[in-house]
N, C-alpha and C positions, 0 to 999 in steps of 0.2 A: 491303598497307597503304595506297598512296595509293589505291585502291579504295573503303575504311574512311570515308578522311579525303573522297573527293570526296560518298559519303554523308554524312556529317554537315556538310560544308558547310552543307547545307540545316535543319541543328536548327533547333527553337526548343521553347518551352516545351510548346506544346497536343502535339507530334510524340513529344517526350521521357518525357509524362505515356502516348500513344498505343501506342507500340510497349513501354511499360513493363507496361502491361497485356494487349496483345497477346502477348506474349513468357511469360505464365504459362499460357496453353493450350498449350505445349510442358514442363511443368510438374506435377511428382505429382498435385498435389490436383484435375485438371482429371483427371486420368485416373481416380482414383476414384471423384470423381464418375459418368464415363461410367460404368466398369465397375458399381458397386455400380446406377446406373438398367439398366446391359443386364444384369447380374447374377437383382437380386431381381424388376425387374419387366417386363420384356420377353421375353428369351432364355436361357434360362439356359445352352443349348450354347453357342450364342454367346457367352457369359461367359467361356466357357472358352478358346474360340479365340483371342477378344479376348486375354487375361489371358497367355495361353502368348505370342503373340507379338509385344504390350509387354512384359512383361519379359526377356522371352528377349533383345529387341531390345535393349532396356537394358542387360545384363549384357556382350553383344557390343561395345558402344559403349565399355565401362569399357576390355575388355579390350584392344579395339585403341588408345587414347588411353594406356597403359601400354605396349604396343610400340614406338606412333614416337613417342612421350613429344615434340611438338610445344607448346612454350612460347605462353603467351596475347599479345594484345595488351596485357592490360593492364598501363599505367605505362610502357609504350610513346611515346617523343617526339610529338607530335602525336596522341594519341590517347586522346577523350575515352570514358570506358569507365562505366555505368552498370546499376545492378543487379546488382555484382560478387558479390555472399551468392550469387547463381544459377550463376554462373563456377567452380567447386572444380576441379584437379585440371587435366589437358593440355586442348588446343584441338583435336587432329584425332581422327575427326569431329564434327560439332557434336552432342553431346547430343538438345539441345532439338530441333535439325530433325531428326535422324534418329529419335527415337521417333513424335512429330508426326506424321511418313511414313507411319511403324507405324499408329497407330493411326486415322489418317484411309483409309489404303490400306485398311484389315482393314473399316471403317465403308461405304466405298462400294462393297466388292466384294458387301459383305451388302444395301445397299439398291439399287443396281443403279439408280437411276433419272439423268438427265443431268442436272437442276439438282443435285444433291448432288455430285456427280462435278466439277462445276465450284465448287461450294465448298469442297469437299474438297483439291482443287487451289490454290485460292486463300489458304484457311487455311494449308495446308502453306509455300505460299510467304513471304507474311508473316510465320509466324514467323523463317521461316528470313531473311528480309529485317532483322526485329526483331534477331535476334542481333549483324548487321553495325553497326546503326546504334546498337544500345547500345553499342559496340567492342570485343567480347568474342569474336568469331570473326572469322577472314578466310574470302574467298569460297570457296577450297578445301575448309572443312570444313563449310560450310554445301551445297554440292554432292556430296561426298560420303557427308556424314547424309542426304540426302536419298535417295540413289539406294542406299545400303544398306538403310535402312530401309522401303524401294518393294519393293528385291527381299526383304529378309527374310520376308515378310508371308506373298509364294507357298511358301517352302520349311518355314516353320511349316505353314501350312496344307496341304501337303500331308502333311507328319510327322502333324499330326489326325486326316486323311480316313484315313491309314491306318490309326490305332490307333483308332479307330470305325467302321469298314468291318469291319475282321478283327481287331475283341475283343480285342487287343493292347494293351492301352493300354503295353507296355513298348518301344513304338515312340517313343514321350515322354520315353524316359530317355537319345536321343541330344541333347537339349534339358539334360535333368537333368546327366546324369555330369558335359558338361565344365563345367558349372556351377560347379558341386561343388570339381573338381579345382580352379578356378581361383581358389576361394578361397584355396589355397596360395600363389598369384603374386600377386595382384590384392588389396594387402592395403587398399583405399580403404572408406570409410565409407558411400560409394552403392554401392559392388559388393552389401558385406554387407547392405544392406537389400533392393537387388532380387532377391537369389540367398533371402533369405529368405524372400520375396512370391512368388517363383514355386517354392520349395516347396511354401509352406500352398496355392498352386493348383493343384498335382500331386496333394498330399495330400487337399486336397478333391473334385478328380477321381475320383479312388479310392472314398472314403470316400461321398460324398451320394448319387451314385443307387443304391449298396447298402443303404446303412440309412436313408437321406431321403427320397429321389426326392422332393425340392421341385418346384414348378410355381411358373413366373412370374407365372400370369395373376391378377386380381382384379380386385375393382371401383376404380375409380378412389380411393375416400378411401383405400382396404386400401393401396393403392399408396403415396400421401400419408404415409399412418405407418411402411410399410417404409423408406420412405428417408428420411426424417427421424429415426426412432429409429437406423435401423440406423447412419447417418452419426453420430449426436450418440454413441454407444455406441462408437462407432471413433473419434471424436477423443477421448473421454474414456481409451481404450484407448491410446492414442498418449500421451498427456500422461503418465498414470499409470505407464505404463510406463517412460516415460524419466524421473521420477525416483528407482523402483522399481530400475532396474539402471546398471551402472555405465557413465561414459562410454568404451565400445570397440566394435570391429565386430563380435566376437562378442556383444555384447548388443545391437546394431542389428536382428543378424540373427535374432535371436530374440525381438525386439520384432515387428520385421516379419513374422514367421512368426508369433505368434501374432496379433497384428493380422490375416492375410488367413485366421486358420482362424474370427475372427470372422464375415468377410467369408462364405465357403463352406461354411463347416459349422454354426456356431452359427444364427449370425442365419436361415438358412433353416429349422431347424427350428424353433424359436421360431415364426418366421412364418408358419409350415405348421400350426403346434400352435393356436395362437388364430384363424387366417383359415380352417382349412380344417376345421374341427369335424367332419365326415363320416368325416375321414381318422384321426382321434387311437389308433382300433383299431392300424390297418394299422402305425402311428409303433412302437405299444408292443412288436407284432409284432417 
């Protein structure tokens, strides 16, 4: 705590508005973003990897904050605590920093170059700095999201290489099962939506390079209308859906799952069907 408080020492308004925004790249809709651009128009393996090990991360992150069920700072004596809506549920480890980890670790193992690796590093730390000086985590859980969601990245990734090296994809279901099971213990409203998302991306794993086999690549405008429909179609999917079912986690989770079959299996064949007219045989096939 006096850690917290010797941070914010230093607030003032321009810092408050800064790490306010900083602190939402640890944050769903930033990761959407990423995923649905390395998704539909860059990688699509890569989508996959990405997608197995943020959520996978995510779900990890619920379950261990439900073991050592670790109380927030907020309403804590001295401790001024800001952008609380992002705060739900225990403090150890930080959420925000340890996907963050995930998904910058998983971003620069892929582009490999030294300036990315050093913003990759930089970003991770900021947010993870952001969480402190909103006073929403102490240093201990921002240290230890980090360094889980650092090594989570490699042990995903290797579960991949194996279930795509040797055709296995039921290599993926040491990922899936205890997912699954821990929907019985872990009965929080972000479990049920990430255990959701990393179904429809199991499910789409499965399903698109047998009946799809989408391709990422296109001409730049192709690209421009994939990810501006495909997002406006998924927020409209999000809205509708949540007032379409009722408020609980088993409707979260099946909001979320159909949400990421958007994501994986519709929008790419759609995309495939109008951008790749050569192809629309081989589709019908």
């Amino acid at each position: 705590m006096e850690v917290v408080k010797f941070i914010q020492s230093f607030s003032n308004p321009f810092l408050d508005r800064f790490f306010q925004l900083f602190t939402m790249i640890g944050e769903d809709y930033f990761f959407i973003l990423v995923m649905a651009l390395v998704y539909w128009c860059l990688d699509k393996n890569f989508g996959y990897r990405l997608g197995f090990a943020y959520l996978s991360s995510g779900g990890l992150n619920c379950i261990i904050k439900e073991i050592f069920a670790v109380p927030r700072l907020i309403g804590k004596e001295g401790i001024r605590s800001l952008r609380v809506e992002t705060a739900g549920g225990y403090s150890f480890p930080s959420g925000h920093t340890q996907t963050t980890a995930t998904l910058w670790t998983s971003l620069l193992l892929k582009i490999k170059k030294r300036w990315f690796t050093i913003l990759a590093f930089f970003i991770i730390f900021l947010v993870g700095f952001s969480r402190l000086y909103l006073g929403v985590h102490r240093p201990v859980d921002v240290v230890f999201g980090f360094l889980i969601g650092f090594a989570w990245v490699f042990f995903v990734n290797y579960l991949f290489e194996l279930a795509v090296e040797s055709g296995r994809k039921s290599w993926l279901l040491l990922l899936i099962l205890p997912a699954i099971v821990g929907l019985i213990f872990v009965r929080t409203f972000t479990y049920y939506k990430v255990v959701g998302t990393l179904l429809s991306i199991f499910t789409g794993f499965l399903v698109e390079p047998v009946y799809i086999r989408y391709k990422s690549d296109g001409a730049l405008w192709q690209q421009g209308i994939k990810l501006i429909v495909g997002l406006a179609v998924l927020l409209f999917l999000q809205s509708f859906l949540k007032n379409l079912l009722p408020e609980a986690p088993g409707a979260d989770l099946l909001r979320y799952y159909l949400m990421g079959i958007w994501v994986t299996i519709i929008a790419p064949f759609l995309f495939k069907y109008f951008f790749n007219r050569g192809n629309r045989k081989q589709i019908k096939s």
